[in-house]
DOFI-843895 format. One record per atom (N, C-alpha, C): residue in three letters; atom name; x, y, z. Coordinates in nm, 4 decimals, decimal comma, always signed. Example, Ala and Ser with C-alpha at 12.3 -4.5 7.8 and 13.67 -1.06 7.14 Angstrom:
<nodes>
NODE     r    a         c1         c2         c3
NODE   ALA    N    +1,3190    -0,5690    +0,7800
NODE   ALA   CA    +1,2300    -0,4500    +0,7800
NODE   ALA    C    +1,3200    -0,3300    +0,7800
NODE   SER    N    +1,2850    -0,2250    +0,7080
NODE   SER   CA    +1,3670    -0,1060    +0,7140
NODE   SER    C    +1,2900    +0,0030    +0,7870
</nodes>
This chain:
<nodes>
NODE     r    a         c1         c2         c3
NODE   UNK    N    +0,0853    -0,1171    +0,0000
NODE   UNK   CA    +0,0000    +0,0000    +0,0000
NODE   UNK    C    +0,0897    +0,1232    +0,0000
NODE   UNK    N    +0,0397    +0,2019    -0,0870
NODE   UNK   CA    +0,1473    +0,3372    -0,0975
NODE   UNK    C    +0,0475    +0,4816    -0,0833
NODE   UNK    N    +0,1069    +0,5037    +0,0327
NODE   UNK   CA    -0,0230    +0,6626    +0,0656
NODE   UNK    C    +0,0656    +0,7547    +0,0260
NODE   UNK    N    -0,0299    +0,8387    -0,0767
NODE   UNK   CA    +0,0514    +0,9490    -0,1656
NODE   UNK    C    +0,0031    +1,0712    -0,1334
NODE   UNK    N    +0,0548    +1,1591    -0,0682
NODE   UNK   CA    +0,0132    +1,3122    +0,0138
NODE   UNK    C    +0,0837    +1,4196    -0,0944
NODE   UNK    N    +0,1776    +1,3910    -0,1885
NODE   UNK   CA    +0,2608    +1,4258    -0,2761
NODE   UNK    C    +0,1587    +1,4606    -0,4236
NODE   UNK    N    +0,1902    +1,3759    -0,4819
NODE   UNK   CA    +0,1464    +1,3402    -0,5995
NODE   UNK    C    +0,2571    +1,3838    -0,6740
NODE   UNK    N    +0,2432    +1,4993    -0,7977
NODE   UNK   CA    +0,3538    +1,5158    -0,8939
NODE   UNK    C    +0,4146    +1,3794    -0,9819
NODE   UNK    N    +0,5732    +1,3905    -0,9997
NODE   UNK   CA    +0,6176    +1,2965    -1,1016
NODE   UNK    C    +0,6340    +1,1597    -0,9415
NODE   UNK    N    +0,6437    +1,2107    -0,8430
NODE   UNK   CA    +0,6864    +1,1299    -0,7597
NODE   UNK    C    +0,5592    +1,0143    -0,6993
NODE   UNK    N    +0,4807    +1,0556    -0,7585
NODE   UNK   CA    +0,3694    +0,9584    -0,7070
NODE   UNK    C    +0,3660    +0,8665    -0,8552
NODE   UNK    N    +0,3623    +0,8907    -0,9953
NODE   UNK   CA    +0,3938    +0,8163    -1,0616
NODE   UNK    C    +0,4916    +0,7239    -1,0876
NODE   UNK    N    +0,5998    +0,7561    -1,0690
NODE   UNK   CA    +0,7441    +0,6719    -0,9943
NODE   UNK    C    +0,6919    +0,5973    -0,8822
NODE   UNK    N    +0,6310    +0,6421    -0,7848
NODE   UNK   CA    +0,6039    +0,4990    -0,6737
NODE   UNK    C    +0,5069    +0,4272    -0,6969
NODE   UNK    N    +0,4339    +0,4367    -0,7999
NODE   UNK   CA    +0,3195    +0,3955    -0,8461
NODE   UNK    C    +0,3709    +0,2589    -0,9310
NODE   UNK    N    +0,4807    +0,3061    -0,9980
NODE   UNK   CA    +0,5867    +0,2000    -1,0675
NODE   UNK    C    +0,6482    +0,1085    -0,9841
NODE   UNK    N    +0,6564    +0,1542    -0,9048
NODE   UNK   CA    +0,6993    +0,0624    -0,7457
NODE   UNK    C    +0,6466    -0,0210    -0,7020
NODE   UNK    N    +0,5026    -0,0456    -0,7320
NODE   UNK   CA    +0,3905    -0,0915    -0,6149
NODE   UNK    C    +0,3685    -0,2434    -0,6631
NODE   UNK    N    +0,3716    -0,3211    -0,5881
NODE   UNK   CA    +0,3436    -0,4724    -0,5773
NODE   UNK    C    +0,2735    -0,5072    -0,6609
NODE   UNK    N    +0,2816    -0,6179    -0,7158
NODE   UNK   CA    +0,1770    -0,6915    -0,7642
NODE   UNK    C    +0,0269    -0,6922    -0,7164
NODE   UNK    N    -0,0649    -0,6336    -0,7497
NODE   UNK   CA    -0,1978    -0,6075    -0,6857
NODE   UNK    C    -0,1846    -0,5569    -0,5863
NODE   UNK    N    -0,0663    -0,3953    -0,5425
NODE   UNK   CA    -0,0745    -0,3242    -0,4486
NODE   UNK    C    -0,1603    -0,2134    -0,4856
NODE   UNK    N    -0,1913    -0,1638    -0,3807
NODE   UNK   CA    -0,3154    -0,0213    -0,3999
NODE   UNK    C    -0,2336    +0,1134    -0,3377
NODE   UNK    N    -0,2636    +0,2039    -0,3915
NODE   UNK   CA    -0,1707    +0,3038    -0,4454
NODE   UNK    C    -0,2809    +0,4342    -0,3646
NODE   UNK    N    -0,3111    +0,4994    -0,2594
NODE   UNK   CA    -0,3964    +0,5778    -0,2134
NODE   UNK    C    -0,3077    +0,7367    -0,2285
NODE   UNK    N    -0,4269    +0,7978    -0,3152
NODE   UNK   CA    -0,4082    +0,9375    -0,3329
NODE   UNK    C    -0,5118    +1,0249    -0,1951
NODE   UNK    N    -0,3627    +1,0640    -0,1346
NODE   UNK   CA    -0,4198    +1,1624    -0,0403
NODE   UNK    C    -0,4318    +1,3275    -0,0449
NODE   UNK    N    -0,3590    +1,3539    -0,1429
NODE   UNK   CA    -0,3841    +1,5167    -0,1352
NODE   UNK    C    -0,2391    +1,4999    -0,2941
NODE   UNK    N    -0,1645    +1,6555    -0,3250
NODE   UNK   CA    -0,1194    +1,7161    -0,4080
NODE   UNK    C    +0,0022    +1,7958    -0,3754
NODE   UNK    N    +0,0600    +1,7829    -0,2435
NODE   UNK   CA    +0,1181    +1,9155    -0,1633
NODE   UNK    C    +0,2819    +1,9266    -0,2718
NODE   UNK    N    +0,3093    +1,8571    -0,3978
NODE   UNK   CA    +0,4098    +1,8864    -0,4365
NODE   UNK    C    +0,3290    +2,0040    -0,5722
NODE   UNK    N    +0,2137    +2,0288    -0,5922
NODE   UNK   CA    +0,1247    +2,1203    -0,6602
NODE   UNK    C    +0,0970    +2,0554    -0,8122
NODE   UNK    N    +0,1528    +1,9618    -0,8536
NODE   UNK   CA    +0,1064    +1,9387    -0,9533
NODE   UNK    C    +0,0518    +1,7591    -0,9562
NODE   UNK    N    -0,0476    +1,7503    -1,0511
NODE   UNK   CA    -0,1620    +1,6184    -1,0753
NODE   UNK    C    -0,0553    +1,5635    -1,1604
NODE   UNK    N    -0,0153    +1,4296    -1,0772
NODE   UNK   CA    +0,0353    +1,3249    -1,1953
NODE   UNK    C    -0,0532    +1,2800    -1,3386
NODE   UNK    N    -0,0116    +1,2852    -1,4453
NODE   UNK   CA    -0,0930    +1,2066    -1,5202
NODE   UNK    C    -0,0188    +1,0381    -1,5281
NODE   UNK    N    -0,0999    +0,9596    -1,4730
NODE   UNK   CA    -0,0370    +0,8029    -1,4907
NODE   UNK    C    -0,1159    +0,7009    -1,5811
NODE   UNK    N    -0,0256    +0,6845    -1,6441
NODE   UNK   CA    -0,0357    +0,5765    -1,7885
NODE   UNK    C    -0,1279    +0,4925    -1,7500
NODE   UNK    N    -0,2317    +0,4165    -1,8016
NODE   UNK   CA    -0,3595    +0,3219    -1,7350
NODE   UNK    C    -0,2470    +0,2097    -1,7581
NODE   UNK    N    -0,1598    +0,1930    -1,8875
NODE   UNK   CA    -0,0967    +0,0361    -1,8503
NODE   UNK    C    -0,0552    -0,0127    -1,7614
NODE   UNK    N    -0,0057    +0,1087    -1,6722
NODE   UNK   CA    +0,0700    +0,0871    -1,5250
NODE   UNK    C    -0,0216    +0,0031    -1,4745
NODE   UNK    N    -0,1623    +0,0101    -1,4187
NODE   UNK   CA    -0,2077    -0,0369    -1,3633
NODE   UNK    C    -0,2518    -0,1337    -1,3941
NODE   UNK    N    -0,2869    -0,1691    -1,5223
NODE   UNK   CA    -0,2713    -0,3538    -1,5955
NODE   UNK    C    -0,1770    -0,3909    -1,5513
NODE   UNK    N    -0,0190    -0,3601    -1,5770
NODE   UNK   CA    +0,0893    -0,4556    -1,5279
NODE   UNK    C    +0,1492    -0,4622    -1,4628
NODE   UNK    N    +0,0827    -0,3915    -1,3201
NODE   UNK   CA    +0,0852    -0,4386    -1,1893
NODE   UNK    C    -0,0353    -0,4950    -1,1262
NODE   UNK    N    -0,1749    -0,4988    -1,2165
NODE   UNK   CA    -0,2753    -0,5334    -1,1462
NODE   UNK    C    -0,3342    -0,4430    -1,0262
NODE   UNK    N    -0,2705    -0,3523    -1,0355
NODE   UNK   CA    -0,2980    -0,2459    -0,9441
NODE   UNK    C    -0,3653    -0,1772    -0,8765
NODE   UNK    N    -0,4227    -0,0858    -0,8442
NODE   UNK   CA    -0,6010    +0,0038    -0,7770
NODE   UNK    C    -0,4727    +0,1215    -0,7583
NODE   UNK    N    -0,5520    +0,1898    -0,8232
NODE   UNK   CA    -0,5614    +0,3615    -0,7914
NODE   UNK    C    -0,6878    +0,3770    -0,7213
NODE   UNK    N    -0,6764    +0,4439    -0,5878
NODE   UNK   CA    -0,8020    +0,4818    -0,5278
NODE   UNK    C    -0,7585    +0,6612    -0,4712
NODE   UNK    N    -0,8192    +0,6947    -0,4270
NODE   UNK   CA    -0,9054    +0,8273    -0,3936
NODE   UNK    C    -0,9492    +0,8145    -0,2694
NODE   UNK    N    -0,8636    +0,9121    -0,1595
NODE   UNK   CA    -0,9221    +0,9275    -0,0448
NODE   UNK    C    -0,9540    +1,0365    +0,0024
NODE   UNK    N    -1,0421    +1,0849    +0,0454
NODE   UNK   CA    -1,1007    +1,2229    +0,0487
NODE   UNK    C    -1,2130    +1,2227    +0,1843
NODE   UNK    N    -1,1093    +1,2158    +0,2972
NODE   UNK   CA    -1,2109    +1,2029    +0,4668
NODE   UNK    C    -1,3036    +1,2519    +0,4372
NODE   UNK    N    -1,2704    +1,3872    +0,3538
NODE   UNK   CA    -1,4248    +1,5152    +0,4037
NODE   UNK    C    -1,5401    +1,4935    +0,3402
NODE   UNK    N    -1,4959    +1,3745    +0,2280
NODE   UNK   CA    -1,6538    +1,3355    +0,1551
NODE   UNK    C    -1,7276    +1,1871    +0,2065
NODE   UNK    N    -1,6454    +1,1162    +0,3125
NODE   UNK   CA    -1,6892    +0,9836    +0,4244
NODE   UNK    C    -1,8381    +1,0136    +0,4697
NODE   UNK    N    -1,7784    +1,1570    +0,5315
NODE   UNK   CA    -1,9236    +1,1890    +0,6450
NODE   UNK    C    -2,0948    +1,1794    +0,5876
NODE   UNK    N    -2,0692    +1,2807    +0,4874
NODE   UNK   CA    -2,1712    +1,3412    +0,3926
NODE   UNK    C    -2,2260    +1,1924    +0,3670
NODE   UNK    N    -2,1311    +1,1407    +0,2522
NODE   UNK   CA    -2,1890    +1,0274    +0,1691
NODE   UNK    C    -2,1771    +0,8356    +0,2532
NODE   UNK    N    -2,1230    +0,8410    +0,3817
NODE   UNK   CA    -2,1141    +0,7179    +0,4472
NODE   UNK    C    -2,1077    +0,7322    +0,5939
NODE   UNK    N    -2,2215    +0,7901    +0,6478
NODE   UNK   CA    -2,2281    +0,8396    +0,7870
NODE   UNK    C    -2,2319    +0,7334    +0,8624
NODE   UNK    N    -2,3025    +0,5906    +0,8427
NODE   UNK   CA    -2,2613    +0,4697    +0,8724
NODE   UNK    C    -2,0916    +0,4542    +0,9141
NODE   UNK    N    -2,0570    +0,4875    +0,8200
NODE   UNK   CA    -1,8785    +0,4419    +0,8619
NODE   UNK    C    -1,8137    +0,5527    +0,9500
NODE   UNK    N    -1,8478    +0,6824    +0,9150
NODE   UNK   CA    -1,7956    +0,7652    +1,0465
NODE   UNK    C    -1,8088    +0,7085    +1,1428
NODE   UNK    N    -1,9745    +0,6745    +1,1911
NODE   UNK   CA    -2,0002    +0,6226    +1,2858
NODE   UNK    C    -1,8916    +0,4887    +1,3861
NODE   UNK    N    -1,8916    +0,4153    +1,2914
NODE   UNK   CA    -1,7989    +0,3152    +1,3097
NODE   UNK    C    -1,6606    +0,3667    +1,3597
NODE   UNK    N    -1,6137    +0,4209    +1,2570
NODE   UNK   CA    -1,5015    +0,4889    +1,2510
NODE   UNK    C    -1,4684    +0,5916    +1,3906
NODE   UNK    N    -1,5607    +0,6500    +1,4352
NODE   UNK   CA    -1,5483    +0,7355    +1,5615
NODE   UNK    C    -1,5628    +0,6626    +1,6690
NODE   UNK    N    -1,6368    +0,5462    +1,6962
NODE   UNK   CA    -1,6784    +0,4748    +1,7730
NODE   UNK    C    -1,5396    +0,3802    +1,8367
NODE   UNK    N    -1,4621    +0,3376    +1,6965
NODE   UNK   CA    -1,3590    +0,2870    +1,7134
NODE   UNK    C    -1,1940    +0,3780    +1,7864
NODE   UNK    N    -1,2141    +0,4705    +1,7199
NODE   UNK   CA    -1,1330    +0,5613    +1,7796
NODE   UNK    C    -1,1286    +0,6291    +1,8967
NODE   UNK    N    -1,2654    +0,6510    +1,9485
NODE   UNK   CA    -1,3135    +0,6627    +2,0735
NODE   UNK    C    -1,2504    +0,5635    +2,2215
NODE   UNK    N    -1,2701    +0,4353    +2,1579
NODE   UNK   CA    -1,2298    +0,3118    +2,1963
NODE   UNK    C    -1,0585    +0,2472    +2,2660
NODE   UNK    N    -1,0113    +0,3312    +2,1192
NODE   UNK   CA    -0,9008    +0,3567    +2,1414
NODE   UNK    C    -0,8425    +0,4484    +2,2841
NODE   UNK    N    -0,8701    +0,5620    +2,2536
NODE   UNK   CA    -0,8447    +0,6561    +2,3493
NODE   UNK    C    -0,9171    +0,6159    +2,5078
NODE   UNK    N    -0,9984    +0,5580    +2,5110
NODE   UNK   CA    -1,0666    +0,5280    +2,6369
NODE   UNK    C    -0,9542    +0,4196    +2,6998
NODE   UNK    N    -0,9308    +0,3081    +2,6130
NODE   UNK   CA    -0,8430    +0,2123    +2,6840
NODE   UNK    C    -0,6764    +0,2498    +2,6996
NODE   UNK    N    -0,6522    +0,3597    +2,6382
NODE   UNK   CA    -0,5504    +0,4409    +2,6194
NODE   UNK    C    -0,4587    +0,3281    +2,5238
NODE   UNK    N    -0,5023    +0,2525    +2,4124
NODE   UNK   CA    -0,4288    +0,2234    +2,2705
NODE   UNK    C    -0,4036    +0,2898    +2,2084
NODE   UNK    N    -0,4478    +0,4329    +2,2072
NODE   UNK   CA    -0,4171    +0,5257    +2,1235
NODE   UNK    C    -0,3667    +0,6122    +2,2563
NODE   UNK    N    -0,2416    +0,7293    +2,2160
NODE   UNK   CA    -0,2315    +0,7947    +2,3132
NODE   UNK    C    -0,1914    +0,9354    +2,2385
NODE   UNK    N    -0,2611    +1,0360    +2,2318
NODE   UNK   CA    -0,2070    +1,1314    +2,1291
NODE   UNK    C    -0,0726    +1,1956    +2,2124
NODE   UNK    N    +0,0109    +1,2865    +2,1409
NODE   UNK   CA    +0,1131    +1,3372    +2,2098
NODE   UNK    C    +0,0314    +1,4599    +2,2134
NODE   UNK    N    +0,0633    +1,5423    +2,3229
NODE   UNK   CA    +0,0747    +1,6782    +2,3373
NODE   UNK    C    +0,1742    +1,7338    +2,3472
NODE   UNK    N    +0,2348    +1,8014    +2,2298
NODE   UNK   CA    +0,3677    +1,8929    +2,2646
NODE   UNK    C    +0,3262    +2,0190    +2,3532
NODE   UNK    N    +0,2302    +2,0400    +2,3914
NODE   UNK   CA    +0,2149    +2,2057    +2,4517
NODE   UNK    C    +0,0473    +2,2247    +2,4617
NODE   UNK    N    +0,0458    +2,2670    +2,5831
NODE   UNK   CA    -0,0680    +2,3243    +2,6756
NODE   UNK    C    -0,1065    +2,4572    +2,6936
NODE   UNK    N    -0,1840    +2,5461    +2,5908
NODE   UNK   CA    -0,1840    +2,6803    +2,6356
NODE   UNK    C    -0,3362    +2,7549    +2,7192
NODE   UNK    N    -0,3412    +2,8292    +2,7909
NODE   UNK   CA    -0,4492    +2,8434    +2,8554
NODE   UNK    C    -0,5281    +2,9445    +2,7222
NODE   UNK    N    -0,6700    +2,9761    +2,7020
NODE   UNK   CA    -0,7184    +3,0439    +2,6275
NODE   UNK    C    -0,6560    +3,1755    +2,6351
NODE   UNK    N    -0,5972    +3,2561    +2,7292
NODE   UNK   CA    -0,5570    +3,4132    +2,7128
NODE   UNK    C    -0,4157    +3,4025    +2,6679
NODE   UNK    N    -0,3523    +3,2974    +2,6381
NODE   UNK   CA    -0,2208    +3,2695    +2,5840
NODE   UNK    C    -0,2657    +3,2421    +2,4619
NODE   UNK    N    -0,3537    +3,2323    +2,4027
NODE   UNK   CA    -0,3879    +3,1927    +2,2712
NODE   UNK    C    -0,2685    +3,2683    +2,1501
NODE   UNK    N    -0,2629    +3,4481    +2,1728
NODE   UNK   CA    -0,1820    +3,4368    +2,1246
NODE   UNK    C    +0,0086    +3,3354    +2,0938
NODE   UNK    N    +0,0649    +3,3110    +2,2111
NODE   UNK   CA    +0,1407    +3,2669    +2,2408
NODE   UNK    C    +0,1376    +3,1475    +2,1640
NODE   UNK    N    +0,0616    +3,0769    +2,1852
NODE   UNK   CA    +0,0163    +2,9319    +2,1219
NODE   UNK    C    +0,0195    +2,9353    +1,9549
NODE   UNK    N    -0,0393    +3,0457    +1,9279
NODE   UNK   CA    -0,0517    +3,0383    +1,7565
NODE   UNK    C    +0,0964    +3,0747    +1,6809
NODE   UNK    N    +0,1704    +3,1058    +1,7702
NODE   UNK   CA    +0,2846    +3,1811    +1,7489
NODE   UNK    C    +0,3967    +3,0489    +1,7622
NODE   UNK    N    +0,3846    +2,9789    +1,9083
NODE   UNK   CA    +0,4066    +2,8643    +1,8547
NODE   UNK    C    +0,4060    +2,7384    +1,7217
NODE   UNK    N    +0,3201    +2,7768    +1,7108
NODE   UNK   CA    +0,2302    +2,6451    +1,6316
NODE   UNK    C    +0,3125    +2,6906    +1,4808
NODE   UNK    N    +0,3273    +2,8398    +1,4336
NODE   UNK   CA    +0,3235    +2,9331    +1,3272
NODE   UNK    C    +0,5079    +2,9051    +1,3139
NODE   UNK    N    +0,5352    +2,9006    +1,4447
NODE   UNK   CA    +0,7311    +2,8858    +1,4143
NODE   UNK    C    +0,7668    +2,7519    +1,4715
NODE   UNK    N    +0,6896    +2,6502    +1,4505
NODE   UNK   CA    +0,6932    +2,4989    +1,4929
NODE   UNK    C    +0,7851    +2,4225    +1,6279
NODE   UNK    N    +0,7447    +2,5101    +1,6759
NODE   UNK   CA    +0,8136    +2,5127    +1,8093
NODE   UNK    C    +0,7415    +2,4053    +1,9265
NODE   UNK    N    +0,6818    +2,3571    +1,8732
NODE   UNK   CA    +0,5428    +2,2184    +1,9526
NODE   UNK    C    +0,5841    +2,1138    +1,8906
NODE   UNK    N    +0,6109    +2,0167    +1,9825
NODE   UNK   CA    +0,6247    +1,8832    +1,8892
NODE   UNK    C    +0,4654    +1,8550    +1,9444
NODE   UNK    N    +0,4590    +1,7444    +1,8152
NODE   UNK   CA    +0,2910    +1,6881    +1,8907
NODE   UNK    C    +0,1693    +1,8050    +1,8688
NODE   UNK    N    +0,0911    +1,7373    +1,8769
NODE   UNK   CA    -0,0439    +1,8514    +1,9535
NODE   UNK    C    -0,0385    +1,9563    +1,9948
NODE   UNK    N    -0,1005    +2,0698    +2,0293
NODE   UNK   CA    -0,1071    +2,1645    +2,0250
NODE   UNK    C    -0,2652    +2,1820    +2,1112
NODE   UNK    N    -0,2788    +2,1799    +2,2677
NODE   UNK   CA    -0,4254    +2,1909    +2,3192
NODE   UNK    C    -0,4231    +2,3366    +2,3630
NODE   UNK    N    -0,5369    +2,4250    +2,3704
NODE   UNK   CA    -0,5939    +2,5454    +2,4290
NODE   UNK    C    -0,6992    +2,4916    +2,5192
NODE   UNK    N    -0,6887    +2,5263    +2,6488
NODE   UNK   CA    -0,7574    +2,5066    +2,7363
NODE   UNK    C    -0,8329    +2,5845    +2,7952
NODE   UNK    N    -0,9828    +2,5629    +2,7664
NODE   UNK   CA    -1,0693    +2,6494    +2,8201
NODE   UNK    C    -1,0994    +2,6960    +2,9746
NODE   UNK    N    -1,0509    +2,5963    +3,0504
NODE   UNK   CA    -1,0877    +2,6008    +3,1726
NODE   UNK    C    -0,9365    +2,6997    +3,2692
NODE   UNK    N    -0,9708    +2,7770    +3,3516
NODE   UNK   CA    -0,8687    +2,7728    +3,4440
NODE   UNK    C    -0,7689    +2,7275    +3,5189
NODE   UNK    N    -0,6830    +2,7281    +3,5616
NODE   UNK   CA    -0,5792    +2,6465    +3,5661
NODE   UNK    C    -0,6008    +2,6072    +3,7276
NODE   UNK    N    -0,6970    +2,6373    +3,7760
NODE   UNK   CA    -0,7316    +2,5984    +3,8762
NODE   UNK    C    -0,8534    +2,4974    +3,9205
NODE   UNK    N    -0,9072    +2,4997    +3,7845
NODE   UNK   CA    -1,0568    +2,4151    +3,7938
NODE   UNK    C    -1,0013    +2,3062    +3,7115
NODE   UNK    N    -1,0684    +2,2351    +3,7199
NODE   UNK   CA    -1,0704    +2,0173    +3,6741
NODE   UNK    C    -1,1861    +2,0354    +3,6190
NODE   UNK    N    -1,1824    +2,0112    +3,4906
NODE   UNK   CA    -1,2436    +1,9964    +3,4132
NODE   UNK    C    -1,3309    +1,8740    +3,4247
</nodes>
């Protein structure tokens, strides 16, 4: 499986790469230009070009969000998932925080906290 956030000449090159009946997921464009890839490629690797696009799941397969949130939820409850937080800012630091975030100075996450630093949420 090859997740392509790229695209350009470099997603066609790994596309040339991909296994015998491997699937090839287009996630976004961030090198700015649309590969055009040859259809033989994908005869003679047997291949799948697919298309992933979260923001159209919800709309058109609210069933699987469902799933999908339910599971992730799941995660985080039993703590299998554990997100990182690089940095904790209170809401009146907000500036501070964006300024962070803006000169990548946060590893991880990035939380604003609504509550006071005295109250438990």
């Amino acid at each position: 499986v090859i997740v392509d956030p790229v695209g350009g000449e470099l997603g066609v090159t790994a596309f040339r790469s991909i296994a015998w009946r491997g699937r090839h997921l287009v996630i976004g464009f961030a090198s700015g230009t649309i590969p055009a890839l040859p259809f033989n490629l994908a005869l003679l690797k047997g291949g799948a070009l697919m298309g992933v696009d979260l923001a159209q799941v919800g709309p058109r397969e609210p069933q699987t969000i469902d799933r999908l949130m339910s599971r992730l939820y799941g995660w985080l409850k039993t703590g299998e998932l554990k997100p990182i937080v690089g940095a904790t800012f209170p809401m009146k630091d907000f500036k501070q925080a964006f300024n962070a975030m803006t000169e990548r100075l946060a590893m991880g996450k990035m939380v604003i906290s609504f509550y006071d630093d005295d109250v438990d949420p």
